[in-house]
C-alpha positions in Angstrom: 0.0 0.0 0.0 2.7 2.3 0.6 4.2 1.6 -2.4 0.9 2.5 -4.2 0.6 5.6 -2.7 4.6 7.0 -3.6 3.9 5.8 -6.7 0.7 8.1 -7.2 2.9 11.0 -5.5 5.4 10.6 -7.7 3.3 10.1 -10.7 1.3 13.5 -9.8 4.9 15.5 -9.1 4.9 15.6 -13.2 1.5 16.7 -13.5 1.6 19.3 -10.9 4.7 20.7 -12.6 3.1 20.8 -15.7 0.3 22.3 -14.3 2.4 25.5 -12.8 4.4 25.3 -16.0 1.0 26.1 -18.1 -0.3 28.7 -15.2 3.0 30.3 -15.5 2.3 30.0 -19.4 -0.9 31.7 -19.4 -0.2 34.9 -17.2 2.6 35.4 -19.7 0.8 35.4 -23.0 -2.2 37.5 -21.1 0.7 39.9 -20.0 2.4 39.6 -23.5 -1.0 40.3 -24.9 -1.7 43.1 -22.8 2.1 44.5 -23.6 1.2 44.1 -27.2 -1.9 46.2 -27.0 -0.3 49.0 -25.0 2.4 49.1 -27.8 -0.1 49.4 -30.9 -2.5 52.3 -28.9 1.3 53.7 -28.2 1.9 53.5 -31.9 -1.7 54.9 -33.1 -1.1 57.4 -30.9 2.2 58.6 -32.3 0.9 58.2 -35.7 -1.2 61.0 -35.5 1.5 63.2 -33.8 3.5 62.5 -36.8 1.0 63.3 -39.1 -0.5 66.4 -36.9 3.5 67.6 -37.3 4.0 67.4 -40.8 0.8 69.3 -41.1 2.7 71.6 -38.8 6.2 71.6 -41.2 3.5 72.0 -44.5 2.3 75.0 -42.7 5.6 76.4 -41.7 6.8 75.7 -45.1 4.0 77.6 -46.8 4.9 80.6 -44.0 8.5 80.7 -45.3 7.5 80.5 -48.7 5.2 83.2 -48.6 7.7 84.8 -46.4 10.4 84.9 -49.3 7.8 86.3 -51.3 7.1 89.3 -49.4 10.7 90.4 -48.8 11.3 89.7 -52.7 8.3 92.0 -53.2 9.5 94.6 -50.7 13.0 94.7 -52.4 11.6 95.6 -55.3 9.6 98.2 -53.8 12.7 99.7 -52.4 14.6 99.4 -55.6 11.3 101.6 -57.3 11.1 103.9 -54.8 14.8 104.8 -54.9 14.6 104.9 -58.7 12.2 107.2 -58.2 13.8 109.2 -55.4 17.0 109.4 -57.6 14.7 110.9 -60.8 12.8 113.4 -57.8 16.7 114.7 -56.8 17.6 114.7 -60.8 15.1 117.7 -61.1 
């Protein structure tokens, strides 16, 4: 009889093993999961900063541009205005 019941122990020791090995298992790919959803909302969410800050560089872009413009168009508005200032001192 005592035989019998070591060799159930001993058979079970296995099984009970396996059994934390698999709990163990389980927390991790719910963790992993969990990890993994984190990282893609993370990821959505920086996404859309990229894109709200190349809106932002378009913008700026457009700004410098028009910027460029304006001084090109005030330098020629000097450049008239001291033609005409050199014709006004010519009389």
């Amino acid at each position: 009889m005592a035989k019998q019941a070591y060799a159930r122990a001993t058979e079970i020791d296995p099984i009970d093993r396996l059994e934390e090995k698999i709990k163990l298992l389980v927390e991790m790919v719910t963790r992993l999961r969990g990890e993994q959803a984190k990282a893609a909302d993370d990821n959505a969410r920086l996404a859309q900063e990229i894109d709200m800050l190349r809106g932002r560089i378009a913008g700026a872009q457009g700004a410098q541009a028009e910027l460029e413009a304006l001084r090109a168009e005030r330098d020629a508005i000097r450049d008239r205005v001291s033609e005409m200032l050199l014709q006004l001192e010519s009389i």
